[in-house]
C-alpha positions in Angstrom: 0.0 0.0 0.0 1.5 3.4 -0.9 1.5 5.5 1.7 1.4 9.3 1.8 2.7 12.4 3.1 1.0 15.3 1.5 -2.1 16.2 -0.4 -1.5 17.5 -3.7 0.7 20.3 -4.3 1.0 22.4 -7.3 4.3 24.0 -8.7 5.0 25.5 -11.9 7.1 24.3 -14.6 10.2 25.9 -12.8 9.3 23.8 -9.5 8.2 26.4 -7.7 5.2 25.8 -5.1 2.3 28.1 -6.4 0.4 29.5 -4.3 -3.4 28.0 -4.2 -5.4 31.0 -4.3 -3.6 33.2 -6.8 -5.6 32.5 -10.2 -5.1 34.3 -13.5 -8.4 35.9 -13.1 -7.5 37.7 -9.9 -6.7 41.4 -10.1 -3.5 42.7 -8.8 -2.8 43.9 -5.2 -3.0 41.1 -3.8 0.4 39.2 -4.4 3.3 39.0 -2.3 7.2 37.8 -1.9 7.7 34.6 -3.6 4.3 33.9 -5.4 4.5 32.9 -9.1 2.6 34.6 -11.7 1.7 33.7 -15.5 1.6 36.3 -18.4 -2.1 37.4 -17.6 -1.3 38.2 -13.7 1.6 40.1 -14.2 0.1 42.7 -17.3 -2.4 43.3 -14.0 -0.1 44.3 -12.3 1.0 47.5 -14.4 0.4 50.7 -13.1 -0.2 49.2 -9.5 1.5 51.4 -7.1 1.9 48.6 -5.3 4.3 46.9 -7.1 7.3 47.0 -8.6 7.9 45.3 -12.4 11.0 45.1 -14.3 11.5 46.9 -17.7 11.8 43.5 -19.6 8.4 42.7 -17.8 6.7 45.1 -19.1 5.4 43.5 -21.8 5.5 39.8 -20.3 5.9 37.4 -23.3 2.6 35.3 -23.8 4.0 32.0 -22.8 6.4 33.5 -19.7 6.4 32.7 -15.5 7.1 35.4 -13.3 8.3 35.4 -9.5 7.8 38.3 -7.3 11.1 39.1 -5.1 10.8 42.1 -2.8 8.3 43.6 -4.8 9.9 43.1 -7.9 8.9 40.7 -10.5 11.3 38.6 -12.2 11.4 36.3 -14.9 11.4 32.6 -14.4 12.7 30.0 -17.3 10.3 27.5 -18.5 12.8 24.0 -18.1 12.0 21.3 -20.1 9.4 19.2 -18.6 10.5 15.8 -19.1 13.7 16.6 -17.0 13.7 16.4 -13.3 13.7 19.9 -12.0 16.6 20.9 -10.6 15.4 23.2 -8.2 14.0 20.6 -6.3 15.7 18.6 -2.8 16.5 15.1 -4.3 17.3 13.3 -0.9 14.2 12.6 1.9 16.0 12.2 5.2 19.1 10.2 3.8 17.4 8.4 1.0 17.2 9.4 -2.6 14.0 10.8 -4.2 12.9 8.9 -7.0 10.4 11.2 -9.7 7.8 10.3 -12.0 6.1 12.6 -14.1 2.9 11.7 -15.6 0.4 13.8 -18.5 -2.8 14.2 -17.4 -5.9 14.7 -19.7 -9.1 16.6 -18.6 -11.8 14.0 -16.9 -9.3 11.3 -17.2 -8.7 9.4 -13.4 -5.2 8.5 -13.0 -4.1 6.4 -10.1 -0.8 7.4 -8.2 -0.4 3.5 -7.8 -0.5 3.1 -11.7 3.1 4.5 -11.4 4.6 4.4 -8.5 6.0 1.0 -7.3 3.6 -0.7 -4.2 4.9 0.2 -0.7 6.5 3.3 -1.9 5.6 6.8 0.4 5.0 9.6 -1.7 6.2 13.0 -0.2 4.8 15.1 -2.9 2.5 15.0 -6.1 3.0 18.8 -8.5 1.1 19.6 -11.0 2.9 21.3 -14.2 1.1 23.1 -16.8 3.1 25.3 -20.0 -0.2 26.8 -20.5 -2.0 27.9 -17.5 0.5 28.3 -13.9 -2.5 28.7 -11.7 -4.0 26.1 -9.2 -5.7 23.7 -11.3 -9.0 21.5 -10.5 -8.5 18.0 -8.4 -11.2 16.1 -7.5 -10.1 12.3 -5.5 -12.6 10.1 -5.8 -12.1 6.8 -4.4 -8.6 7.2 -4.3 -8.0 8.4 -7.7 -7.1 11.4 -8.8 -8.9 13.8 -11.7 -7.9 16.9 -13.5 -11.0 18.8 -13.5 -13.1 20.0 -16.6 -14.8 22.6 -15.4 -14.5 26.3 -16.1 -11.2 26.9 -18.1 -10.0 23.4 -17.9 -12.6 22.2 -20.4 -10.0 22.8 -23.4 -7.1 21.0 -21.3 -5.4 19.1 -24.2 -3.2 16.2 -23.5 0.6 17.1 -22.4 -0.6 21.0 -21.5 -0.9 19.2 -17.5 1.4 17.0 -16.2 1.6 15.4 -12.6 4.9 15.1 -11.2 4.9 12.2 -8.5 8.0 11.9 -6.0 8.6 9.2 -3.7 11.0 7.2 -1.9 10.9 3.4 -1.6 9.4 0.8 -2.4 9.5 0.2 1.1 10.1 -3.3 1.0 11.6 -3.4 4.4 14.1 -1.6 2.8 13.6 1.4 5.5 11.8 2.5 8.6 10.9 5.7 10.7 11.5 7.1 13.7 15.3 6.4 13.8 17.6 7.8 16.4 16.1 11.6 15.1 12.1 9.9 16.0 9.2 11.1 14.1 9.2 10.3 10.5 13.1 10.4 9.6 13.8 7.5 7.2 16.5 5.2 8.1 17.6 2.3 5.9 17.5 -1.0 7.5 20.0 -2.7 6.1 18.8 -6.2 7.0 16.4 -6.2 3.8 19.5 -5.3 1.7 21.1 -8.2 -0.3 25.1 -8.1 0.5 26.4 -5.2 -1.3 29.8 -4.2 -2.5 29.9 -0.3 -3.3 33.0 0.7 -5.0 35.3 3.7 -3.9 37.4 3.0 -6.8 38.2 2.0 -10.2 39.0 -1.6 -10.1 37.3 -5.0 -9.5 35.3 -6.8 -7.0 35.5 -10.4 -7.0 33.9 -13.8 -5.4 36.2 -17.0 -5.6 35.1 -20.5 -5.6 38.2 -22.5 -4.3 39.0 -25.5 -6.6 38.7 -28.3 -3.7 35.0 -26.0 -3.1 32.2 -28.5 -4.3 28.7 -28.5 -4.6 28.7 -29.5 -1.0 29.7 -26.0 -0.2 28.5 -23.4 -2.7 25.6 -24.5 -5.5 25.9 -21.0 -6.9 26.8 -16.9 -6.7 24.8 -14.6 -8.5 25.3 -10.8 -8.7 23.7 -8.1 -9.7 24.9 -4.1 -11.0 21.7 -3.0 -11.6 19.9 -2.9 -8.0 18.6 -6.4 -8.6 16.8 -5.9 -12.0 19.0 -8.8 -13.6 21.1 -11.5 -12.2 24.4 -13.0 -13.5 24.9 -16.7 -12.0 27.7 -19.2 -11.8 26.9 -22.1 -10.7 29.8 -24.2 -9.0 31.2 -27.4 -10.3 32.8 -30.7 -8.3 36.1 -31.7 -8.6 37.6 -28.2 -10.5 41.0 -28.2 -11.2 40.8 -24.5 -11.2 39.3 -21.9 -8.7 36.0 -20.6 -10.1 36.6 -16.5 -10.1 33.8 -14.4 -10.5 35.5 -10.6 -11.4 33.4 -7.6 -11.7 35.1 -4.6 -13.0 33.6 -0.9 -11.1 34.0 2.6 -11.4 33.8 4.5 -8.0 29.8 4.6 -7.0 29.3 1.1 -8.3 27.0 -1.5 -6.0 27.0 -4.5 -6.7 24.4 -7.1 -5.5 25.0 -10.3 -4.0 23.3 -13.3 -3.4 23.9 -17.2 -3.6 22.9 -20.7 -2.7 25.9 -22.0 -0.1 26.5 -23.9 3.1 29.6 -22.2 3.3 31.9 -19.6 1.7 35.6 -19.5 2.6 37.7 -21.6 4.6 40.7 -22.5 6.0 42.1 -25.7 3.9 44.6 -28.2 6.3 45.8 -29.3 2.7 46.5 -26.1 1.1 48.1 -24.7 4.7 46.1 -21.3 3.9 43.7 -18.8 4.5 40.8 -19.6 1.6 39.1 -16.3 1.0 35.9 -15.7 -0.7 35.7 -11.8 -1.6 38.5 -9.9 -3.8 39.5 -6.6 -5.1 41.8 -5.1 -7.0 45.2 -3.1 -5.5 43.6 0.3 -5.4 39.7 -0.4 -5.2 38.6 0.1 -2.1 34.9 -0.6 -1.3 32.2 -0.6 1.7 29.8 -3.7 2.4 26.7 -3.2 3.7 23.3 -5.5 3.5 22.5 -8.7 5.2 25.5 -11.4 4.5 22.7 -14.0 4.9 21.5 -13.2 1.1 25.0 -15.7 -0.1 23.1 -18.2 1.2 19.5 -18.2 1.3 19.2 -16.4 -2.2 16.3 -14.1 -2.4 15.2 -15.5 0.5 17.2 -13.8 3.1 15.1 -11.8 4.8 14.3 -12.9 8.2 16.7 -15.6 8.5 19.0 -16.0 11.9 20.1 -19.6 11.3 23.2 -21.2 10.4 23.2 -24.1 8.6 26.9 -25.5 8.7 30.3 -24.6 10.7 32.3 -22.4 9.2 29.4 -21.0 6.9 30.9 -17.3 6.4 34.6 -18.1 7.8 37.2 -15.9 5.7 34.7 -14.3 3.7 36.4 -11.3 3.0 39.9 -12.4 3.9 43.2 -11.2 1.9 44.1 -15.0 1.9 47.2 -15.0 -0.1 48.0 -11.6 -0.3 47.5 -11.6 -4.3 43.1 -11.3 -4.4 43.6 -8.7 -1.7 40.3 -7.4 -0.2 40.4 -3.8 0.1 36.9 -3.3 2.1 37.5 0.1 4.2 34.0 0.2 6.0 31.4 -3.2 7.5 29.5 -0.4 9.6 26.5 -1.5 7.8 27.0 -5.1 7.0 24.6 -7.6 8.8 25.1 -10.4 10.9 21.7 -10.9 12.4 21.9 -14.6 14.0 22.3 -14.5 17.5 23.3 -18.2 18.3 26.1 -19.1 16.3 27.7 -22.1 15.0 31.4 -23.7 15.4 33.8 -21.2 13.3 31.2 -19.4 11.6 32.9 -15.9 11.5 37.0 -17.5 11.7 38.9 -15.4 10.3 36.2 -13.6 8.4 38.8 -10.4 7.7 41.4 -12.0 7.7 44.4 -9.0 7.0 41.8 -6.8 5.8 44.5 -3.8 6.5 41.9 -1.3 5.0 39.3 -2.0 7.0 38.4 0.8 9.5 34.7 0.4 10.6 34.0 -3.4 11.7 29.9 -4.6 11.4 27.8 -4.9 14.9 28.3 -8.8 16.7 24.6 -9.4 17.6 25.2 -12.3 19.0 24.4 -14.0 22.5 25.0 -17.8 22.4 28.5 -18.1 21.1 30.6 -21.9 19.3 33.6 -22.7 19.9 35.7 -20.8 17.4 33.3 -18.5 16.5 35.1 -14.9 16.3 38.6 -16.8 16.5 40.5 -14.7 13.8 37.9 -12.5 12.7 39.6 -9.0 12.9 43.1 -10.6 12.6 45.7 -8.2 11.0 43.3 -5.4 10.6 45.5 -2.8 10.9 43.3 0.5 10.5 40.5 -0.7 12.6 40.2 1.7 15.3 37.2 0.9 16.7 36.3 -2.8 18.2 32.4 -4.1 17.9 30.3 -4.4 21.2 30.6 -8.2 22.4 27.7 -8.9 24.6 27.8 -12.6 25.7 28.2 -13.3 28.9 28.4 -17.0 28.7 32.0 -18.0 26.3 33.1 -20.9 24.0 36.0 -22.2 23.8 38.8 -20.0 21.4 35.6 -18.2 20.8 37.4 -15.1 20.9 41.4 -16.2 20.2 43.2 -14.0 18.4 40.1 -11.9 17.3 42.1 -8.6 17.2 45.7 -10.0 16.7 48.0 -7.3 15.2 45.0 -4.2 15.1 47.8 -1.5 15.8 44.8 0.7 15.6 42.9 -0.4 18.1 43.3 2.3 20.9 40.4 1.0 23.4 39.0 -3.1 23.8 35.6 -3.8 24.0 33.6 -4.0 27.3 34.0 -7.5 28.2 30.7 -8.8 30.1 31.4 -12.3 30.6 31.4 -13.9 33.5 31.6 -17.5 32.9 34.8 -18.2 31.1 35.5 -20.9 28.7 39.7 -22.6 27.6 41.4 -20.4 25.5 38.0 -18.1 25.0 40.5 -14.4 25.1 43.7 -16.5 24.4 46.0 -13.9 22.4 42.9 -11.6 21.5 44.7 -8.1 21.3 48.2 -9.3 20.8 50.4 -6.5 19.3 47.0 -4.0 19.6 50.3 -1.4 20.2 47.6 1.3 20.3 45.7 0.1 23.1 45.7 1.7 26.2 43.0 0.7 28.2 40.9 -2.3 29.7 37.9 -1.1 31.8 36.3 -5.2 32.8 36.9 -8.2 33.6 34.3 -9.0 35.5 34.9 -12.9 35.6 36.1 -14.4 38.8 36.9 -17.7 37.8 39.6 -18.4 35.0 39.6 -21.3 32.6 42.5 -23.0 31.1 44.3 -20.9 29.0 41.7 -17.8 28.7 44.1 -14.9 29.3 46.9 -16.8 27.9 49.0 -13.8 25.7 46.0 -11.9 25.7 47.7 -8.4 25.7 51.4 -9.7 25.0 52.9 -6.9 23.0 50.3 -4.0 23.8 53.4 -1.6 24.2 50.8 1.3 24.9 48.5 -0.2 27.5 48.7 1.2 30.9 45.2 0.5 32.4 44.0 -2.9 33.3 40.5 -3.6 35.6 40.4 -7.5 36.7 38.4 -8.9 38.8 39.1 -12.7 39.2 40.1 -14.7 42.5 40.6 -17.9 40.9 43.2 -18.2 38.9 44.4 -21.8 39.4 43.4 -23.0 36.0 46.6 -24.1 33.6 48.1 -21.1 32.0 45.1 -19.0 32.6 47.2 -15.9 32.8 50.7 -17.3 30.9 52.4 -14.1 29.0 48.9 -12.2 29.0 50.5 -8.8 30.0 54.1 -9.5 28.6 56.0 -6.3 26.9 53.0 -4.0 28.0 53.7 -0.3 28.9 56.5 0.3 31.5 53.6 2.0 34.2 50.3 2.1 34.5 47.5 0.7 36.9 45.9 -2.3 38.4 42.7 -2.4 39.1 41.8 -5.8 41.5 39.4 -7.8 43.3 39.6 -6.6 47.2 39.8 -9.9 48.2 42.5 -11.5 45.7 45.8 -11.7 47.1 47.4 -14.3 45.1 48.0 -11.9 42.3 52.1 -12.3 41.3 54.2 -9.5 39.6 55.8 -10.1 36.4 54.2 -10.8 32.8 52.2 -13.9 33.8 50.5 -11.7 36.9 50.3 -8.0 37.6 53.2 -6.0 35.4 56.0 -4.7 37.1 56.0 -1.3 38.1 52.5 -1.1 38.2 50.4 0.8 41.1 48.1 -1.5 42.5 44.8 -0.8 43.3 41.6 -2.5 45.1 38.3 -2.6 43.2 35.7 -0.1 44.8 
């Protein structure tokens, strides 16, 4: 169903709002700042004290529109009709306006829904005349529009009236309202968006299909460049000698659409001893991805879905796995990872040295695999800022490594959990030689291995908050603060006093302080 801002509004063929009581049979005196006038109105307004005309208005041309500025009238320049005028804002909120512009005949209904695609919200129907720039006739009957016939619209001949219909949508999901700003400010929801690629550069964006990839993992990848109008498949094939490379060449500004029919998309092969990634680009084309990532494997279907059908279903999926396909993604603010209970290595690895990455995607999720994150962020050198990790129960090596080597990273996550699992933190911010600070660790009880090298090599971290009192599991702590900042403090557990100095305990040199 169409929805709808606004009632009719009528502008002239410059896009200016007209308006609704001047007509061209009124007599002058009446006009002020900013109305529009045809021919007729402004020759009515000669020798009115009141007003102030133009020498080249003096004798208005038949055909000509006239603005009044400060008591002066100016004229206005008929554009050509079947070109979007200018004058008008083309972004609602931050979403593009899409226009229609439709002739109207005298008596004939025409139905905004004949034209404009179902869900959309209109913001604004105009009305455009050449001939007459006053406010026409409109009658609605049963949800229809009509360009009246009475008085001097009986001789309205086709293409003198046109209706110019703006919208945004279809909706489709595709946005909501009453965003962060409330009321009715659009705001995309990206979770009805297949997986895009938008180009910042001229290059390629690519999907490869590893050679020892069957059937069992990937059926097929299709993508789109024209918003999902038309789809180019390849479907995958068993026992390839090759790797199946899908390359699409871009120009900055370019989206490209993806979708497919997979259990999984990237992996990491025992055989090959590597890092198999899935996405590509070329040296100098960075890109953003944004939409819901669960389109590569439920097809057009994608909407909705929060399950995972198989381990490592999106490991590596944009990793720079051999450092030849790089993947030059700069921001995965938007991209979406809706499930909330995850599966055994589902994101491992998933940027794998994505050194361009800077904005990583929200991590929804609340029931955590073993594995899960392990890798994810790993070599992501310009990420500054780490997602929110809201679990509070762990996996094992659910986090390991998950921000090795992010020399960006200036601040970790808040860290809720409070039931620990083996190796869960094991190495997760190792060489993060940005990070300075580490506001919770609110478990008690260790578990083998979890801190194990956690912050080993954070040569800028000078702030540590920990609140355990059991720390007898094996190597819970081993080399977690070793080669960290010279200084800085520890914040403990009142009643922990087993604590040792050195890099397997509290560092050296550090002031010591109780938990309030």
């Amino acid at each position: 169903m169409i929805k709808s801002k606004t009632d009719i509004t009528v502008r002239n063929a410059a896009g200016y709002k007209v308006n609704s009581n001047i007509l061209v049979e009124q007599t002058g005196g009446s006009y002020k700042s900013g109305d529009i006038l045809d021919a007729n109105a402004v020759e009515k307004l000669i020798g009115n004290s009141g007003q102030k005309v133009l020498p080249d208005c003096i004798i208005p041309e038949e055909d000509g529109l006239y603005q009044i500025k400060d008591s002066e009238v100016y004229p206005v320049a008929h554009p050509d009709l079947s070109t979007q005028p200018s004058i008008l804002p083309q972004r609602y909120g931050n979403l593009p306006i899409n226009e229609v512009l439709i002739p109207l005949t005298a008596g004939v209904e025409w139905d905004i829904s004949s034209y404009v695609p179902s869900d959309s919200m209109v913001i604004e129907c105009s009305l455009f005349s050449n001939e007459t720039f006053a406010s026409p006739l409109m009658e609605k009957k049963n949800g229809k529009w009509i360009l009246g016939v009475g008085n001097i619209y009986t001789d309205v001949e086709p293409n003198e009236w046109w209706a110019l219909v703006r919208y945004v949508g279809p909706d489709n999901g595709y946005y909501y309202y009453g965003g962060e700003g409330g009321g009715d400010t659009p705001v995309i929801d990206y979770s009805t968006r297949y997986l895009t690629t938008e180009a910042l550069g001229q290059g390629a964006i690519g999907f490869n299909i590893w050679s020892t990839m069957g059937t069992d993992y990937i059926t097929s990848i299709s993508y789109s460049t024209d918003n999902g109008q038309t789809w180019t498949t390849t479907n995958n094939e068993d026992d390839k000698e090759e790797n199946l490379v899908i390359k699409v060449e871009v120009n900055a500004g370019d989206k490209v659409l993806w979708k497919g029919d997979a259990q999984q998309t990237g992996f990491y092969d025992d055989n090959e001893g590597d890092y198999l990634g899935s996405f590509f680009s070329s040296e100098f084309c960075d890109f953003n991805a944004y939409g819901n990532v669960m389109s590569l494997c439920y097809g057009d279907n994608f909407i909705g879905q929060t399950t995972l059908n198989h381990d490592g279903q999106f490991s590596c999926l944009f990793s720079d796995y051999n450092d030849s396909e790089i993947c030059q993604i700069v921001s995965a603010e938007n991209l979406i990872l809706p499930v909330t209970t995850l599966t055994n290595g589902c994101y491992y690895y998933m940027f794998y040295g994505c050194k361009t990455l800077t904005i990583a995607p929200k991590l929804p999720a609340t029931t955590l695999a073993n594995n899960c994150y392990s890798g994810m962020f790993y070599n992501c050198t310009s990420l500054r800022k780490a997602p929110e990790l809201p679990a509070t129960t762990l996996a094992n090596n659910c986090y390991k490594s998950m921000f090795y080597n992010c020399t960006s990273l200036r601040k970790a996550p808040e860290l809720p959990a409070t039931t620990l699992a083996n190796n869960c933190y094991k190495s997760m911010f190792f060489d993060c030689t940005s990070l300075t600070t580490v506001h919770g660790l609110p478990a008690t009880t260790l578990a083998n291995n979890c801190y194990e090298s956690m912050f080993s090599g954070c040569t800028s971290l000078n702030y540590i908050k920990c609140l355990a009192t059991d720390i007898s599991a094996d190597m819970c702590t081993s080399n977690w603060v070793y080669n960290v900042a010279a200084s800085g403090t520890f914040v403990k557990n009142a009643s922990m006093s087993s604590w040792t100095t050195g890099t397997s305990g509290i560092p050296s040199g550090w002031t010591v302080q109780n938990a309030s």
